[in-house]
C-alpha angles and dihedrals in degrees: 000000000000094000088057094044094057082048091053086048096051095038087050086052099049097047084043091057094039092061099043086046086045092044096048096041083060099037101031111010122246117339130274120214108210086050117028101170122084122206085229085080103067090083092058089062098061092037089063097040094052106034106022107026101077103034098043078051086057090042102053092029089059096036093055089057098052100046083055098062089038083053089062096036097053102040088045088053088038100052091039094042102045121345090068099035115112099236089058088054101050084047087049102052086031089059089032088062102053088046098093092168081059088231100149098081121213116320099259095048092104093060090038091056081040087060107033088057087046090056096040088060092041091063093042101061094043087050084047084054096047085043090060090048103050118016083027097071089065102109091223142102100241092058095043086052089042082051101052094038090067086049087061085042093051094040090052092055090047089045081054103051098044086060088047094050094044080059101052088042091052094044083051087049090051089048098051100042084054087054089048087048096049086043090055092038097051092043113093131238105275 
């Protein structure tokens, strides 16, 4: 998880330079290096404080919330759906035994990482709402541009953990269309 977290990091400070590059180079031409700020930007502060501040604080607040009480809905169904079936547990130890790097981890690796990145965007959006109310207040560019860099950091762990959880759900779906398919295969004919 480390390892996709520094990602995350990288790949949030590279979006955040391109748009203000992006940004100066329209507003102000190409960069100068002894002075990097360009006066065009005051706009963009007040602009921020006035129109983005408080709704991106209810957003992050609320989606903080609600990505809380999905954390403990989907591990719970996880671990009892699938995790704990017994079908799960003979593939596992099936797959387990032909993993001689011992590379697979524990069984229950894949719902741990699940909700350690959970957890990791949860705390990450209600850190975003606390930014916007706190940091956020600053009338300056640095602290508008601090502030929306943790909305594309937030937005890229949530990003995460919805693909993890597609895979998990698919992995559930496969699991439960094999077990339909036993059940059909073992009825008999009416």
């Amino acid at each position: 998880m480390k390892k996709g977290a520094f990602i995350i990091a990288l790949i949030s400070l590279a979006a955040a330079y391109a748009v203000y590059a992006s940004a100066h180079l329209y507003y102000c031409g190409l960069i100068d290096i002894n002075h990097p700020y360009c006066s065009a930007f005051d706009g963009f502060t007040t602009f921020y404080g006035d129109k983005l501040r408080g709704s991106l604080f209810a957003g992050f607040l609320t989606l903080g919330g609600f990505l809380l009480s999905l954390k403990t809905f989907i591990v719970v169904n996880m671990k009892k759906e699938v995790f704990e079936s017994p079908v799960y547990k003979k593939e596992w130890d099936d797959q387990k035994k032909l993993d001689t790097n011992n590379k697979m981890g524990k069984r229950y690796t894949p719902l741990r990482y699940l909700s350690g990145v959970l957890y990791a965007a949860i705390l990450a959006c209600l850190s975003t709402a606390v930014l916007q109310l706190t940091v956020g207040l600053v009338h300056s560019f640095l602290a508008a541009l601090v502030c929306l860099w943790a909305v594309s950091v937030s937005l890229l762990l949530l990003a995460w953990a919805l693909w993890l959880i597609r895979a998990n759900l698919v992995r559930m779906f496969d699991y439960l269309d094999s077990q339909d398919d036993e059940d059909r295969q073992n009825t008999p004919p009416k």
